[in-house]
C-alpha positions as CSV (number, residue, x, y, z in Angstrom):
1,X,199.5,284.5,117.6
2,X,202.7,284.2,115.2
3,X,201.2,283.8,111.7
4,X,203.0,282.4,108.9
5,X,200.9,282.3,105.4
6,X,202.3,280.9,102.3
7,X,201.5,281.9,99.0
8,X,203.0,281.3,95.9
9,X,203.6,283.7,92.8
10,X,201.9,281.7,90.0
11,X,199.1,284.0,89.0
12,X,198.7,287.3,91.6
13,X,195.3,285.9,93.3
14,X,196.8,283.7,95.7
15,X,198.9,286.7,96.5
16,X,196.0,289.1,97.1
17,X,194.0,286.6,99.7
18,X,197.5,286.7,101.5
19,X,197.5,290.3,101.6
20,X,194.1,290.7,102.3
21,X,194.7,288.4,105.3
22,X,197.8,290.1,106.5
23,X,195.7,293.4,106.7
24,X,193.4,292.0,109.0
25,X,195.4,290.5,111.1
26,X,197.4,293.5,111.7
27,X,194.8,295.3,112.0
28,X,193.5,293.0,115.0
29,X,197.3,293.1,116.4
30,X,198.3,289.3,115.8
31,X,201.6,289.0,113.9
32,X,202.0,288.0,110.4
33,X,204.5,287.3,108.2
34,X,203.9,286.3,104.1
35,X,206.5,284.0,102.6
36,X,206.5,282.5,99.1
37,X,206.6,278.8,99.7
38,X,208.4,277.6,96.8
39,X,211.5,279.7,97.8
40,X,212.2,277.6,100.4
41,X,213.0,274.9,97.5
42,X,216.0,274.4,94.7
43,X,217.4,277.6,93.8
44,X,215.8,279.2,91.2
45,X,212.5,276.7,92.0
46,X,210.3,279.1,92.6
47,X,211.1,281.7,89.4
48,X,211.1,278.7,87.0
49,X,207.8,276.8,88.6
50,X,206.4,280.6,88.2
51,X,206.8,282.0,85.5
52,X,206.5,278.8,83.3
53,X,202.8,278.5,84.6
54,X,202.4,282.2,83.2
55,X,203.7,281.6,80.4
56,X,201.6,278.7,80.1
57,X,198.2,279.8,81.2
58,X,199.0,283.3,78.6
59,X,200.0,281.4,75.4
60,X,199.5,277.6,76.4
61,X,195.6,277.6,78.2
62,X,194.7,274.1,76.3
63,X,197.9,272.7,77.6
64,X,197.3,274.0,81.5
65,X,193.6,272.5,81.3
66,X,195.1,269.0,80.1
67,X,197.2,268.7,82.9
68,X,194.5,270.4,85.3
69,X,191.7,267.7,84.1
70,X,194.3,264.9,84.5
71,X,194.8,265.9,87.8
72,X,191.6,266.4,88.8
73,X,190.8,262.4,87.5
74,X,194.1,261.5,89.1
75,X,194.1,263.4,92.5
76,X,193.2,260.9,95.5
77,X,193.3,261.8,99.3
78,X,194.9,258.5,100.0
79,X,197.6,259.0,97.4
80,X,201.0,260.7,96.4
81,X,200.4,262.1,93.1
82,X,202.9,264.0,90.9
83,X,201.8,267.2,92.5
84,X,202.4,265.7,96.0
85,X,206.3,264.3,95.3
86,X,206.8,267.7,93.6
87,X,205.9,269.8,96.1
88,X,207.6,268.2,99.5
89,X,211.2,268.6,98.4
90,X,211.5,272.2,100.4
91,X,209.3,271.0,103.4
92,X,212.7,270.2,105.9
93,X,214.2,273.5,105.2
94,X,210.6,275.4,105.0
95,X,210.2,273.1,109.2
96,X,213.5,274.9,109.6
97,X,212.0,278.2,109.1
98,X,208.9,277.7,111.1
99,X,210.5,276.9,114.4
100,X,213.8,279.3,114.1
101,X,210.7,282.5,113.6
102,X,208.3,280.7,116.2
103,X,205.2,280.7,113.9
104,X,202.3,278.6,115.6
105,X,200.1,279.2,113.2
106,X,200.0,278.5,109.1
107,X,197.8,279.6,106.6
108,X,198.4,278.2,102.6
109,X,196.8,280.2,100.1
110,X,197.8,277.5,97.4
111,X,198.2,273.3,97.3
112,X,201.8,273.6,96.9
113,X,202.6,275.0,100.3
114,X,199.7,273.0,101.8
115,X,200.9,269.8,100.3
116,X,204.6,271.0,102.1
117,X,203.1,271.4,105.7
118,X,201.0,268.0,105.0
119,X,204.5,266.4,104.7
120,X,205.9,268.5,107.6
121,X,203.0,267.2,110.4
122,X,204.0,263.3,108.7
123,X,207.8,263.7,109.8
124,X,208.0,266.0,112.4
125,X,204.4,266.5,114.5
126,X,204.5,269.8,115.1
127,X,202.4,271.8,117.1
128,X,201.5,274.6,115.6
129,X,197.8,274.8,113.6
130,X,197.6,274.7,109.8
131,X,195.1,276.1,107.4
132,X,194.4,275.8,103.7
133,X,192.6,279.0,102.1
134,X,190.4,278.0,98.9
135,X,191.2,280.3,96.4
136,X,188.9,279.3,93.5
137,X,185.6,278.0,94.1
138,X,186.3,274.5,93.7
139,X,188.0,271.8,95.5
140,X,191.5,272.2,93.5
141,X,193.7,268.8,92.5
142,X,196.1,268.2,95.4
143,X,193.8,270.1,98.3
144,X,193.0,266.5,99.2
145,X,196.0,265.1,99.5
146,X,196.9,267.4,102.0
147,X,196.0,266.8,105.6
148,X,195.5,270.2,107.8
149,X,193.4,271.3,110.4
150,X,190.6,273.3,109.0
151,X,189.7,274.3,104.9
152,X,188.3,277.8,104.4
153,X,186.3,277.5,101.5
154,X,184.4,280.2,99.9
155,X,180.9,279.1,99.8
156,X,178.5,277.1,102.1
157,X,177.2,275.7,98.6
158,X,180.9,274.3,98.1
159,X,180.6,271.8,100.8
160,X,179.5,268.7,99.2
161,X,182.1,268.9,96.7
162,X,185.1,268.8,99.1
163,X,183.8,266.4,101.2
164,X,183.6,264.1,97.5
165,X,186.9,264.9,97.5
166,X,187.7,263.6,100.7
167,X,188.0,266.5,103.4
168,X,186.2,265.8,106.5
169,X,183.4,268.0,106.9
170,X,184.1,269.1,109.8
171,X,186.9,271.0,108.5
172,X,185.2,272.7,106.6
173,X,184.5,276.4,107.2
174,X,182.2,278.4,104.6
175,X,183.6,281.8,105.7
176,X,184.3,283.3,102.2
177,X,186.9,284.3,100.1
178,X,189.0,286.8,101.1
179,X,189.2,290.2,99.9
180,X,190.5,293.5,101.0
181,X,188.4,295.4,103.1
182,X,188.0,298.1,100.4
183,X,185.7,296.1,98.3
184,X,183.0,296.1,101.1
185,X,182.9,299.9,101.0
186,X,180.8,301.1,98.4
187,X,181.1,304.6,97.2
188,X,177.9,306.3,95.1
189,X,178.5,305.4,91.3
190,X,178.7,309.4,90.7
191,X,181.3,309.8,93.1
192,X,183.5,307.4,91.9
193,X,183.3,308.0,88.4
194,X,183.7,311.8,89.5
195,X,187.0,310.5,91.4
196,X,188.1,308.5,88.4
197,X,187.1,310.7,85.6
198,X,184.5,308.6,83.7
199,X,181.4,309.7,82.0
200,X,178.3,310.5,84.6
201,X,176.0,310.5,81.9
202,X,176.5,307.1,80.4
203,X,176.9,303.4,80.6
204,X,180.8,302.3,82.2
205,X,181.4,298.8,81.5
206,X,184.3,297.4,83.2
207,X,186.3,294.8,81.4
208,X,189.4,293.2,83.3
209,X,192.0,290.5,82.3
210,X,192.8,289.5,85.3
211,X,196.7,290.6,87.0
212,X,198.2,288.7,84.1
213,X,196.0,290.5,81.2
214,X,195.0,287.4,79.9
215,X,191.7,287.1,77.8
216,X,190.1,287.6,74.4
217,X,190.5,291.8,75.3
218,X,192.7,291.8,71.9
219,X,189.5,291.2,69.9
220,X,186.9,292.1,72.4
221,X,187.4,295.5,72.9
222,X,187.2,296.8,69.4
223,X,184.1,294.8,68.8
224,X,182.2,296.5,72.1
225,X,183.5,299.5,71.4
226,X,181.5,299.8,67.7
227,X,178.5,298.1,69.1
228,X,178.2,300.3,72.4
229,X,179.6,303.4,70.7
230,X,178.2,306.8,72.4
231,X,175.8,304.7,75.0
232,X,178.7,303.7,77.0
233,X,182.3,304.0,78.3
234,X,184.3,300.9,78.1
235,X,187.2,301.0,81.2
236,X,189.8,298.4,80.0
237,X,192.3,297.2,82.7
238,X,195.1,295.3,81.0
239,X,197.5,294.3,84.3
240,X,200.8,293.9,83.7
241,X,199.8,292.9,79.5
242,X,202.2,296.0,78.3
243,X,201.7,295.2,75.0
244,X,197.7,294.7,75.2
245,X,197.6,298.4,77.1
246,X,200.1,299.7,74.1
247,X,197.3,298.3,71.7
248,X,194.7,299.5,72.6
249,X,196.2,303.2,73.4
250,X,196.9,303.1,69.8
251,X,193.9,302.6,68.5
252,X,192.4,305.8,70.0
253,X,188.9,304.0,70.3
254,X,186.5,307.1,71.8
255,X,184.6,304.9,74.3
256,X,187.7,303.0,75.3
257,X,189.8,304.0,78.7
258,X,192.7,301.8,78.5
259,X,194.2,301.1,82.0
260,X,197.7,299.2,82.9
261,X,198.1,297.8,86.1
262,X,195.9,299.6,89.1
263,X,195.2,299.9,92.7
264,X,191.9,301.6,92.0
265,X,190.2,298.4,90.8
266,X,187.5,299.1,93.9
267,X,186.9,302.6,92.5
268,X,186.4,301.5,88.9
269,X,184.0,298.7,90.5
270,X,182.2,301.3,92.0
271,X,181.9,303.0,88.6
272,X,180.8,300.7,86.5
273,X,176.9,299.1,85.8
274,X,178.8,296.0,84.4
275,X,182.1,294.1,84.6
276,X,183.5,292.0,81.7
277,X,186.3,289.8,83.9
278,X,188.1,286.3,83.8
279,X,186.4,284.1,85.8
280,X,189.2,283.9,88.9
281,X,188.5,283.4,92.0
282,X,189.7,286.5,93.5
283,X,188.0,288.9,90.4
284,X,185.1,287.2,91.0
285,X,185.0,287.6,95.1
286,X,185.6,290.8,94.2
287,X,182.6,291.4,92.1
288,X,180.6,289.9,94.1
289,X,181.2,292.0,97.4
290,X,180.4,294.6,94.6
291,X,177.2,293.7,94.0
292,X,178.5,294.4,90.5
293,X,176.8,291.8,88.0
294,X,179.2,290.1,85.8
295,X,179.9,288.4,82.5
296,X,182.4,286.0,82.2
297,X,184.8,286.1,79.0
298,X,187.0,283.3,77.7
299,X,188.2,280.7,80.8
300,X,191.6,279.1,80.6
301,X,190.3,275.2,80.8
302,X,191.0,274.0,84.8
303,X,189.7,276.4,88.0
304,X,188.7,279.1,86.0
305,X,186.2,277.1,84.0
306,X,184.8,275.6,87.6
307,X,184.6,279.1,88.6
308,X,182.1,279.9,85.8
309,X,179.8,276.8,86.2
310,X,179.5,277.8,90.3
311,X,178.5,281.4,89.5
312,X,176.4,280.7,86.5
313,X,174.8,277.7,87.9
314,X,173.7,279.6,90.7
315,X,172.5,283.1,88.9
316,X,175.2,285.3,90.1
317,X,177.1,285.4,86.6
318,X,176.7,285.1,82.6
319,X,178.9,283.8,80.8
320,X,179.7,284.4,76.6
321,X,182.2,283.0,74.3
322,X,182.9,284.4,70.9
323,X,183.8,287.7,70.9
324,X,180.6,288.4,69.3
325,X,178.5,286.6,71.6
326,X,180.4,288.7,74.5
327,X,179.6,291.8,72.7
328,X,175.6,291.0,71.7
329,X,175.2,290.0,75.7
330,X,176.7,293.3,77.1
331,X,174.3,295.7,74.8
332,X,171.5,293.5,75.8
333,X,171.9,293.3,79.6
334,X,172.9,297.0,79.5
335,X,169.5,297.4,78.3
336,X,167.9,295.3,81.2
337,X,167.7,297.3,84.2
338,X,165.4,294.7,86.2
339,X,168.1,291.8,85.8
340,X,171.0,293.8,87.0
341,X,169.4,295.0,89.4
342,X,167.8,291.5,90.7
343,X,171.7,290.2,90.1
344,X,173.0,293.0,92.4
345,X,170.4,291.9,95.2
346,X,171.7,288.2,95.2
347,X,175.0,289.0,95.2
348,X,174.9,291.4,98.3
349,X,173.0,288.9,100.3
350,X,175.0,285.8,99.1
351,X,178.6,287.2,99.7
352,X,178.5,289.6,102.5
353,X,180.8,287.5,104.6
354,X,183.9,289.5,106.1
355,X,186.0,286.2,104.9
356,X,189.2,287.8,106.4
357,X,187.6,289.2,109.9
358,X,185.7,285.7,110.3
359,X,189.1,283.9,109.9
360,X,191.3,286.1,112.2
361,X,188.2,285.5,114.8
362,X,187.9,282.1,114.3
363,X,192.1,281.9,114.7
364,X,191.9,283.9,118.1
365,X,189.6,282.2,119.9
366,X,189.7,279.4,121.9
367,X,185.9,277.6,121.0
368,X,185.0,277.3,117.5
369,X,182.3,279.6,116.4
370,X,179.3,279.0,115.3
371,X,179.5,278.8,111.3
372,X,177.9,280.9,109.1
């Protein structure tokens, strides 16, 4: 196989499940190749449509879940939405690309590259296979208009919602999210907090803002740190929030390890009885291999929010929203070994799929498998 996957650089989760593809398929000896899709557009397309959605999911969230909502009430598999005429602009010069490399198979990680091919298969009838990767457990606005050969979706219990939205069923394959193969490995708590200097002795709650550092951490932290105060250690990651990590190193809180940007989030999983996290798709898959119960802080209105009612209506996550509330949940289910425990033991029998492995399988072989 020549793989081609497609990502896009608006938030680093959609980049990740690319990566944590690409390992596996090299591992497994198929080639693979990771292009941004929206570089194959107007110059400059892809550093505008980028870094305007940060800067709108940072300082704008109310804004991004307007036009998510309106989306989602607009979005209809028979359709050309907004999202659809915006995003097939690039697809003759992305074709271009696909046949000079030879790529006969392609994997989109987000709607705007899927949306792209969709347009590709209407002019040209190619032949190589196309896949869309669900990277938020939901069906997102715009997944149904495209039209692809199979939808990996991260949940069995997601099913009836994309075939509301119109995805035939059987396209749809349950096999997980995917994550790198590190977060299936799991290392005694000692040990890793031996390997990442943290406290043996007490409580580590981990509390992440996802790779954008967004979240209530300005506020949150200070609070959990004066109602946790010697009973635990507090392992802030801030990603790439400079000015959130510069905060909080100056504020020389005891219980507090401030962290920038990491490769070690597995090892601080590991560490930690507890993990404070936005509720993204990827963190969350993440946990979840874990077995690492979580409490959801803040959600930026749109996937995020659909994120929290999945876990939380299904008991693998709580959720908090003040500050306060966030603060007062933590100390109490620090305190309750039986629920963390019982939250551990769903997780790591409800997301124990390889997600990556099942895919390059599935990709490689001539019969479909039997689904999961």
């Amino acid at each position: 196989m020549n793989i081609l996957i497609l990502s896009c650089n608006t938030g680093e989760g959609h980049n990740s499940v690319a990566r944590a593809l690409k390992e596996q398929f090299d591992a497994d000896g198929a080639a693979c190749t990771i292009a941004d899709a929206l570089s194959f557009g107007f110059k400059g397309q892809s550093y505008i449509i980028s870094n305007g959605h940060v800067f709108v999911y940072r300082h704008l969230p109310r804004l991004f879940g307007t036009v998510y909502r309106y989306e989602e009430r607009h979005s209809k598999a028979d359709s050309r939405s907004l999202i659809y005429r915006a995003n097939i602009n690039f697809a003759d010069r992305l074709y271009r690309y696909i046949q000079e490399n030879g790529f006969d198979v392609i994997i989109c990680v987000h709607v705007f590259p899927a949306i792209a091919i969709t347009e590709i298969k209407r002019r040209y009838h190619p032949s190589f296979r196309s896949y869309f990767v669900a990277t938020d457990y939901t069906c997102s606005p715009g997944a149904n208009q495209s039209k692809l050969d199979g939808y990996f979706i991260p949940h069995d219990k997601l099913i009836p919602e994309f075939v509301s939205c119109g995805i035939p069923r059987e396209k749809l394959y349950p096999f997980g999210m995917p994550i790198r193969r590190a977060f299936y490995s799991h290392k005694s708590q000692s040990l890793a907090r031996r390997e990442m200097s943290l406290p043996e002795d007490k409580a580590v709650v981990l509390c992440m803002g996802g790779s954008m550092g967004a979240g209530p951490m300005k506020k949150l932290i200070p609070i959990l740190s004066q109602q946790l105060k010697d009973s635990a250690c507090i392992v802030a990651v801030c990603g790439h929030n400079e000015k959130m990590l510069a905060r909080l190193q100056s504020l020389q809180l005891k219980n507090v390890v401030p962290v920038g940007y990491t490769t070690k989030v597995s090892e601080y999983m590991d560490s930690a009885d507890l993990i404070l996290t936005k509720a993204g798709g990827l963190s969350s898959s993440e946990a979840a291999a874990k077995a690492l119960p979580i409490v959801y802080v803040d959600a930026v209105p749109g996937c995020e929010t659909r994120n929290i009612e999945f876990f939380c209506q299904n008991h693998y996550a709580v959720a908090g929203h003040s500050a306060e509330e966030i603060s007062a949940l933590v100390t109490s289910l620090l305190a309750d070994e039986a629920w963390r425990n019982a939250t551990s033991s769903l997780l790591l029998s409800d997301f124990n799929a390889h997600s990556a492995a099942l895919i390059s399988r599935f990709l490689q072989s001539s019969a479909e498998p039997a689904r999961p």
